[in-house]
C-alpha positions in Angstrom: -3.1 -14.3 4.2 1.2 -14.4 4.7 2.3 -11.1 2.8 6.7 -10.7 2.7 8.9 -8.4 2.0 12.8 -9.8 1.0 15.1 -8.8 4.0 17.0 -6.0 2.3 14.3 -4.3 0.6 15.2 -5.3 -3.1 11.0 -5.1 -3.9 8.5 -3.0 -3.2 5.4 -3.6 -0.8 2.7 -1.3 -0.1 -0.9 -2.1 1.6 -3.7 -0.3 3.3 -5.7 -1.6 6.4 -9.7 -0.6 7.2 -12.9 -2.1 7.3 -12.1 -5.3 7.7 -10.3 -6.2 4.5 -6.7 -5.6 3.7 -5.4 -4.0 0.2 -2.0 -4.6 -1.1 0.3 -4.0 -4.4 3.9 -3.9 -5.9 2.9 0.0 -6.4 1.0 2.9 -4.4 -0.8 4.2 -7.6 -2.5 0.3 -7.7 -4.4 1.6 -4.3 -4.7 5.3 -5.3 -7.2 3.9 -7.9 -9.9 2.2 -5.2 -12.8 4.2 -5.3 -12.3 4.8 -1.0 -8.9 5.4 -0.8 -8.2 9.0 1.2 -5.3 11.6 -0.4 -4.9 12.6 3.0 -1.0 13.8 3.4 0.9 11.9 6.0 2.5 14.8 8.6 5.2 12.6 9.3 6.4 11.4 5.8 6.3 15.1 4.4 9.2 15.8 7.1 11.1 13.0 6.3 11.0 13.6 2.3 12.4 17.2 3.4 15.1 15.7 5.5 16.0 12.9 3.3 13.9 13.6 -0.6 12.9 10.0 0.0 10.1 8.6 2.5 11.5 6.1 4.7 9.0 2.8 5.6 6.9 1.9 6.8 5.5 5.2 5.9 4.2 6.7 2.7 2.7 10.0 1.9 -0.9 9.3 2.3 -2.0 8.2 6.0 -3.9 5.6 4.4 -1.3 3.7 3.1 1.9 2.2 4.0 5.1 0.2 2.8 5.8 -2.9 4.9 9.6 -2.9 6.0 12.3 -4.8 4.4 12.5 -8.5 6.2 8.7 -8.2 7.7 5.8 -10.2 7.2 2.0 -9.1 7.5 0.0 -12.1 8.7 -4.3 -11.7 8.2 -6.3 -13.9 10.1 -9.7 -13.9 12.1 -7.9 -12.2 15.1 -6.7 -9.6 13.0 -3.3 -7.9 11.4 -0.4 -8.5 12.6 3.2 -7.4 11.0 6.3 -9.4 12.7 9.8 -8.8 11.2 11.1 -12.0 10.0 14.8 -11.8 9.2 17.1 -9.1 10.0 20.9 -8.7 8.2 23.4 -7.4 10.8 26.8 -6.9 11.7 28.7 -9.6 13.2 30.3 -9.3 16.3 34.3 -9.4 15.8 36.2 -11.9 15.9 33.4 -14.6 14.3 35.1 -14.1 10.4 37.1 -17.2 9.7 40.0 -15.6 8.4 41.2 -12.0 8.9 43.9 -12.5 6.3 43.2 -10.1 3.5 44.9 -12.4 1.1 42.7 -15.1 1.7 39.2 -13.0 2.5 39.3 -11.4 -1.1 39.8 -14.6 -3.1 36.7 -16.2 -1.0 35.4 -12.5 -1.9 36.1 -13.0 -5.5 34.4 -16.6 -5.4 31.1 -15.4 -3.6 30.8 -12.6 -6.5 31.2 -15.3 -9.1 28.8 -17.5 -7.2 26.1 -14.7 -7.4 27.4 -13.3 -10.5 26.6 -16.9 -12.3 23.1 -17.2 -10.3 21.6 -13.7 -11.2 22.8 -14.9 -15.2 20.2 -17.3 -15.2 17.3 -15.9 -17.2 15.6 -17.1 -20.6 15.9 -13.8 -22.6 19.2 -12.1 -22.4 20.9 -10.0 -19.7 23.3 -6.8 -19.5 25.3 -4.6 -16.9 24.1 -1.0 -15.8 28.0 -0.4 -16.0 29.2 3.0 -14.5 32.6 2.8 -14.2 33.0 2.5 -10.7 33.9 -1.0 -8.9 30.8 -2.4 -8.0 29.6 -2.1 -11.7 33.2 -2.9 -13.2 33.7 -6.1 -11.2 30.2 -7.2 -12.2 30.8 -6.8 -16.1 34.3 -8.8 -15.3 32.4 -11.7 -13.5 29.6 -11.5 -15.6 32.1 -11.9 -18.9 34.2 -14.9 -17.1 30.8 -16.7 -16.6 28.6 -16.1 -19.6 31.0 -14.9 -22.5 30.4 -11.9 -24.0 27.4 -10.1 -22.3 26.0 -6.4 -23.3 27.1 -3.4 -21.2 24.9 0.1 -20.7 26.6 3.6 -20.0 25.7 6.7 -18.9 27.9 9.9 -19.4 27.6 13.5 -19.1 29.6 16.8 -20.8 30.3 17.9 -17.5 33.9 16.2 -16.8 33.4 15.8 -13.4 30.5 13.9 -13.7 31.6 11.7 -16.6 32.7 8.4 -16.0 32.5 6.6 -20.0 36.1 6.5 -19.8 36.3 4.1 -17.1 33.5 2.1 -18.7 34.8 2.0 -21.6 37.8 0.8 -20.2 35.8 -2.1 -18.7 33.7 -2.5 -21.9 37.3 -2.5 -23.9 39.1 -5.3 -21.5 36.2 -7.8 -21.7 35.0 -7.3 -25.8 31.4 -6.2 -23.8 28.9 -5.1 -26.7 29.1 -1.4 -25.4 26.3 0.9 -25.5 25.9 4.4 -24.5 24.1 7.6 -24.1 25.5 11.6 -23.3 22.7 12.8 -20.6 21.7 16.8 -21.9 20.0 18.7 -19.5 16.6 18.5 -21.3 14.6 17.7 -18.0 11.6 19.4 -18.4 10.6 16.6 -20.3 11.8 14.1 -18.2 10.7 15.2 -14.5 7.0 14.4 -15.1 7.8 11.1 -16.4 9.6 10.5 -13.2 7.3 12.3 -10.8 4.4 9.5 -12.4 6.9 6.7 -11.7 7.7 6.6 -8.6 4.2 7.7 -7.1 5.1 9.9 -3.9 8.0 12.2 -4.1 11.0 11.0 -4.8 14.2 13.5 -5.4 17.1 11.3 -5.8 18.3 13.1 -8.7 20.5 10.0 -9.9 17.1 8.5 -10.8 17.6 10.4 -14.2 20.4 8.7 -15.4 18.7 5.6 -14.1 15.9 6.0 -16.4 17.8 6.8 -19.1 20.2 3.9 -19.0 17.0 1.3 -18.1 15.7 3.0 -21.5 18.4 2.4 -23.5 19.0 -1.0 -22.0 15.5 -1.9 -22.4 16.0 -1.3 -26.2 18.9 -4.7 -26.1 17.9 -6.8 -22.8 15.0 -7.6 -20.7 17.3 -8.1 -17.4 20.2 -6.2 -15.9 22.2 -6.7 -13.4 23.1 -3.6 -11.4 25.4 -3.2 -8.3 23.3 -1.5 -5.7 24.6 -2.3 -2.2 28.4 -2.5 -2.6 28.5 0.5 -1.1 26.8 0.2 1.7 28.0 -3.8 2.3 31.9 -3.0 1.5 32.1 0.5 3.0 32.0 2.7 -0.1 30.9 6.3 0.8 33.1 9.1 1.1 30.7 9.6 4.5 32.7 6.8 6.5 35.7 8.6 6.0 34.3 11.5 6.9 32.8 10.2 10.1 36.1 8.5 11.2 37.9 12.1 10.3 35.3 13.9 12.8 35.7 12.0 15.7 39.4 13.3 15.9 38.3 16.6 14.4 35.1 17.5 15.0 35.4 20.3 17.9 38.3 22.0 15.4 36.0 21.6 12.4 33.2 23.4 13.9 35.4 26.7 14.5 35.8 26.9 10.9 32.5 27.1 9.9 32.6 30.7 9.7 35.7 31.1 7.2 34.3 28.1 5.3 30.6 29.1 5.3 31.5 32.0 3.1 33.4 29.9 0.7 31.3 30.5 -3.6 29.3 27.6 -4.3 30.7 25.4 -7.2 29.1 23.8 -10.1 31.6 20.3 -10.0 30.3 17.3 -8.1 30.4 16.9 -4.9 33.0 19.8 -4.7 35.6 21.2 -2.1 33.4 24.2 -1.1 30.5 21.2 -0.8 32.2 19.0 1.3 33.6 21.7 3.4 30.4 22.9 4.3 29.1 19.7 5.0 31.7 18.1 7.5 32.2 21.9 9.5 28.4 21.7 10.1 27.7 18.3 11.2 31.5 17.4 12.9 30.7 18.0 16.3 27.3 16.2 16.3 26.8 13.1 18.0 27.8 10.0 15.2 24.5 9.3 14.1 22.9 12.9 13.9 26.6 13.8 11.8 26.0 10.8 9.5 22.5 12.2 8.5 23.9 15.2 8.6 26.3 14.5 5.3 23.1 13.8 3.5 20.3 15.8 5.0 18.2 17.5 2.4 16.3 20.5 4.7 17.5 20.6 8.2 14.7 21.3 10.9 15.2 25.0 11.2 14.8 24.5 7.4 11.7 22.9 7.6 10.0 25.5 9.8 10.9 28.1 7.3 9.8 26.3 4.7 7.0 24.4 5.6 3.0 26.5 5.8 1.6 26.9 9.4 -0.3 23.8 9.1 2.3 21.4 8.2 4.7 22.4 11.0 5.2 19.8 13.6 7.9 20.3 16.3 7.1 16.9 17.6 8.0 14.7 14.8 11.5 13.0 13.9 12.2 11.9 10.4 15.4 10.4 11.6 13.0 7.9 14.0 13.9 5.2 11.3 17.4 5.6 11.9 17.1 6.1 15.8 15.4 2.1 15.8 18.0 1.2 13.5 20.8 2.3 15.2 19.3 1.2 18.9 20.1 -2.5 17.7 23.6 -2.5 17.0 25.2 -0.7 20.3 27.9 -3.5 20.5 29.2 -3.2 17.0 32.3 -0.7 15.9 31.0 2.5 15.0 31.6 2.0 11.1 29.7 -1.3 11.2 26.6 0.8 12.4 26.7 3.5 10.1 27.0 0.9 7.5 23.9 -0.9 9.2 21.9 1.9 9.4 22.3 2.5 5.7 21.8 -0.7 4.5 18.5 -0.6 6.6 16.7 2.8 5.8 19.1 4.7 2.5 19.3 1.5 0.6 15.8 0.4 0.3 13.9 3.6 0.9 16.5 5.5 -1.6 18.4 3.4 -4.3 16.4 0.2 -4.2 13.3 2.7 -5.0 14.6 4.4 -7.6 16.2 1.4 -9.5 13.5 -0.7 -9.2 11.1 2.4 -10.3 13.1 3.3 -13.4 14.1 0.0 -14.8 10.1 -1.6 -14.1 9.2 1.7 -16.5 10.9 0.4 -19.1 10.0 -3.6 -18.5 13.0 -3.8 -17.5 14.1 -6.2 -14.5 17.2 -5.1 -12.5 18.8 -8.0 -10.3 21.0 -6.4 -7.6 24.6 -9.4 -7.4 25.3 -8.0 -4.3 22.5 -8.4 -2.1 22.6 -12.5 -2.8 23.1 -13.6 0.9 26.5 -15.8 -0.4 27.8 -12.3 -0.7 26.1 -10.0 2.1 27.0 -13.0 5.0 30.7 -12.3 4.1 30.6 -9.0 4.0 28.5 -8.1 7.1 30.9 -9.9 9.3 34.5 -8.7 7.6 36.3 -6.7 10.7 35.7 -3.0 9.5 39.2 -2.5 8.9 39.1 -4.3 6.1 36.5 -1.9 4.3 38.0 1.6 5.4 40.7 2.7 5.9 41.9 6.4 6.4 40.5 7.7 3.4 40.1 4.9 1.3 37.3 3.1 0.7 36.5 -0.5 0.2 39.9 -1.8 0.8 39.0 -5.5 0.5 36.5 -5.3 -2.1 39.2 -3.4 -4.4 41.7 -6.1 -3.4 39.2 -8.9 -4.2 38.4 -7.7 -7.7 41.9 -6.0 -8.5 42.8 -8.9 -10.6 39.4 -8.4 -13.2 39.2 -4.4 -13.6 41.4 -2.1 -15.3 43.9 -0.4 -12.3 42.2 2.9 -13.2 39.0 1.7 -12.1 40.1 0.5 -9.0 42.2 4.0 -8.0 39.8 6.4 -9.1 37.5 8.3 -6.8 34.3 7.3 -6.1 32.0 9.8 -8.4 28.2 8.4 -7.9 25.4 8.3 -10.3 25.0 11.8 -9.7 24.0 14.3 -12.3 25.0 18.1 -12.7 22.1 19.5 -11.3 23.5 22.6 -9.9 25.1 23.9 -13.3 21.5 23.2 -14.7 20.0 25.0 -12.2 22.1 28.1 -12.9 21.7 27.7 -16.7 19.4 25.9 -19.1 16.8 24.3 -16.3 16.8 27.7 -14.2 13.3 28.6 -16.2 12.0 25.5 -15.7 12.6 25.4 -12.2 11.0 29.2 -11.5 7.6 27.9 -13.8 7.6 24.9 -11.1 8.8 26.3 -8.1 6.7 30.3 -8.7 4.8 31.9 -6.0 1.5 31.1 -7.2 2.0 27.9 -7.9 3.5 27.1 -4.6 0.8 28.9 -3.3 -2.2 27.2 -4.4 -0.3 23.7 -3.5 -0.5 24.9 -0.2 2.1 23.0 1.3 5.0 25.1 1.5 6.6 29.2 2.1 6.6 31.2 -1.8 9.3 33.7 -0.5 11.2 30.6 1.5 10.9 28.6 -1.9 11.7 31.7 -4.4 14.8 32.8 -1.9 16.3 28.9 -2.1 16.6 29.5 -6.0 17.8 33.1 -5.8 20.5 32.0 -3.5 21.2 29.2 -5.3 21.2 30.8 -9.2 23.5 33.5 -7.3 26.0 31.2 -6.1 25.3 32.2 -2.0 24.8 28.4 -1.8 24.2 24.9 -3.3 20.8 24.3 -2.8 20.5 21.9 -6.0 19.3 18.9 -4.0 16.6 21.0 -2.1 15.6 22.7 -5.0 15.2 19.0 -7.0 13.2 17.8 -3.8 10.6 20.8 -4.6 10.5 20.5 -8.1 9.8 16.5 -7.9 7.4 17.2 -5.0 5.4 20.3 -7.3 5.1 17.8 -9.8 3.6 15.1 -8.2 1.3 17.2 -5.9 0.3 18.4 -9.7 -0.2 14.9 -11.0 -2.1 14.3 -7.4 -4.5 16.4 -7.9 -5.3 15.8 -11.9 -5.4 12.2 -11.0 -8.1 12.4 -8.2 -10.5 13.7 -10.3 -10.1 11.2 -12.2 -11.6 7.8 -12.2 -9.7 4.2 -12.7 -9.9 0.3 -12.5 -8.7 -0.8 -8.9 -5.5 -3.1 -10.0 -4.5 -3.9 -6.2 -5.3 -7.3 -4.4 -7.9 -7.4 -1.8 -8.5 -9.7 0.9 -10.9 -9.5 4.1 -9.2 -9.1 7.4 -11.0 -9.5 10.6 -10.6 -6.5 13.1 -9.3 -4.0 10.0 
């Protein structure tokens, strides 16, 4: 028995190993429903959900089960299991890209998109575009158009301005005649959080899986197949974080004497705001690069977690950035963007964004095929020098160059705004009772996994504007729900849907 997993992660793979036969499924809750399989908590994956609101594989919150890594293969045979990794996308050392003329690396750029663009078409019931108005989705709707003709286009937008990006889609949807559709997001997530929380499994808190799921539901009403532009980001240099960790290495020792003045700076309500992003670079500036890299996006840091966490779930001994120590041990000749970049592509891309768009559009029967993972593409783009992908403060330089020609100019100037949502205004307004029911004392207590007064003093603190704790505060609510849903569904009995096999030495 040969079981895979594709090398960047784009699918899911989870299995569990013991006496003697081997399990495995596309989903967890597939082995959740065999008769013999253990709820035990895994130590290690509840620290890493706090650090990152994701679990990182191999791991998986039960000790019984676990995901098999992006580019590995588990091999059964009479001797026994054995998991080898099998391919392994990395940088490539300078000098080996044909051409460093931008001129001529966008237009083979262009092609390569076009290439994929075409292949991920193919499909006997029609496909869409997730389109958000930023480049990776804009440039897809553009190739996607040139290739097929007129193709159907999905939005998401928000009332909160800075949030909002239909304009820009619209933009898109406008230039290419795109049969437009979409949807203004209220903050009605007490509805919508279960749903969620019974998706994905195990806790999950990337809050931009709601507008996921709401524009795979509205797609789902049109298409059976969408085409959505996770990995740009992390192939082309698109996160405001690479700036930010080329800015510390010439100002990290200055930035850290600030953090007094800036800690006290109010806590705003717009997306990823000045007050936010202050905090966030005085705090992890002067760490070393990969430890300030996790530091943009840590969820609970590990004086945090020992506030946080009940006596029995501490553990001073474990490491939720071990995933990205491995990583990053593999790559000590490349630049220092081109590592960053690698360690993201490796552990935030498929334990993060690959999870929750998979999750959110296979709800809906919908299948999401990601254009920029195709190999024609990722083999350019992992070996472009990594000037060509950031520069000062801007962001995929040759990526906007390369699809300049097909977007509106707006699209390709404006600031990169995420498929974030406005949690923290709904925190302090029409979700703030929602969130006390989920997150109160006795409910936190009887979960037993986690500090009442540490949780009740993260929402005070929060409500009161003392701090943006809106992502830590999600990561609770979506862990309270599915430790709920846990523990309803274990006393409850189901049909084992998994795949079993024997395996000698188990």
């Amino acid at each position: 028995l040969l079981l895979a997993r594709d090398p960047f992660g784009i699918k899911p793979l989870y299995y569990q190993i013991g006496g003697g036969r081997i399990s495995f499924a596309s989903e967890l809750k597939a082995l959740l429903r065999r008769p013999d399989f253990s709820r035990e908590v895994d130590r290690e994956a509840l620290h890493a959900y706090l650090a990152f609101n994701s679990i990182p594989a191999p791991l998986t919150i039960f000790r019984a089960a676990r995901k098999l890594p992006p580019g590995h293969v588990l091999t059964c045979s009479p001797e026994g299991p054995t998991i080898e990794r099998y391919a392994r996308p990395r940088p490539v050392p300078a000098g080996l890209c044909r051409s460093e003329r931008p001129e001529i690396l966008a237009e083979e750029l262009r092609e390569r998109l076009l290439d994929s663009v075409r292949a991920h078409l193919l499909a006997d019931v029609p496909v869409g575009i997730l389109l958000s108005g930023g480049v990776d989705s804009s440039a897809l709707a553009a190739l996607a158009s040139r290739a097929a003709g007129r193709v159907s286009t999905f939005s998401i937008g928000f009332r909160e301005r800075t949030f909002n990006e239909l304009d820009l889609a619209r933009e898109v949807a406008r230039r290419y005649d795109t049969e437009h559709h979409e949807l203004v997001v209220s903050p009605r997530i007490e509805e919508l959080l279960p749903r969620l929380a019974k998706a994905f499994d195990e806790p999950f808190a990337d809050s931009s899986a709601v507008p996921t799921y709401l524009v795979s539901e509205l797609a789902a009403q049109h298409v059976k197949v969408v085409l959505s532009g996770e990995g740009g980001d992390e192939l082309f240099g698109g996160y405001e974080t690479y700036a930010a960790d080329e800015l510390a290495v010439r100002v990290g020792p200055l930035a850290a004497r600030l953090r007094p003045v800036i800690d006290r700076l109010p806590s705003s309500d717009a997306r990823v705001s000045f007050d936010y992003r202050a905090k966030r670079f005085v705090r992890a500036a002067a760490l070393p690069p990969l430890e300030r890299h996790h530091g943009w996006r840590e969820i609970f840091s590990p004086e945090q977690r020992r506030e946080l966490l009940q006596r029995e779930w501490q553990d001073p001994v474990v490491d939720p950035l071990r995933p990205w120590r491995e990583r990053w041990g593999e790559t000590e000749e490349a630049p220092l963007l081109a590592r960053l970049q690698d360690v993201d592509l490796g552990v935030y891309l498929p334990d993060d964004l690959l999870v929750k768009t998979d999750r959110m559009s296979m709800t809906h029967g919908l299948e999401a095929r990601v254009p920029y993972l195709d190999p024609v593409v990722a083999e350019l783009a992992l070996a472009l020098p990594t000037k060509l992908k950031v520069r000062g403060l801007q962001k995929k330089h040759l990526l906007r160059a390369a699809v300049r020609p097909l977007v509106p100019i707006s699209v390709t100037r404006a600031r990169k705004r995420g498929f974030s949502i406005p949690a923290a205004a709904w925190l302090r307004g029409e979700l703030e009772p929602f969130a006390r029911e989920l997150l109160s004392p006795a409910r936190t207590r009887t979960q037993g996994y986690f500090e009442p007064q540490a949780v009740t003093r993260l929402l005070d603190d929060h409500v009161t504007r003392r701090q943006d704790n809106s992502r830590q505060l999600w990561g609770l609510m979506s862990f309270s729900l599915w430790a709920e849903q846990t523990a309803l569904a274990a006393a409850a009995t189901h049909p084992t849907t998994a795949e079993s096999s024997d395996c000698a030495g188990a």
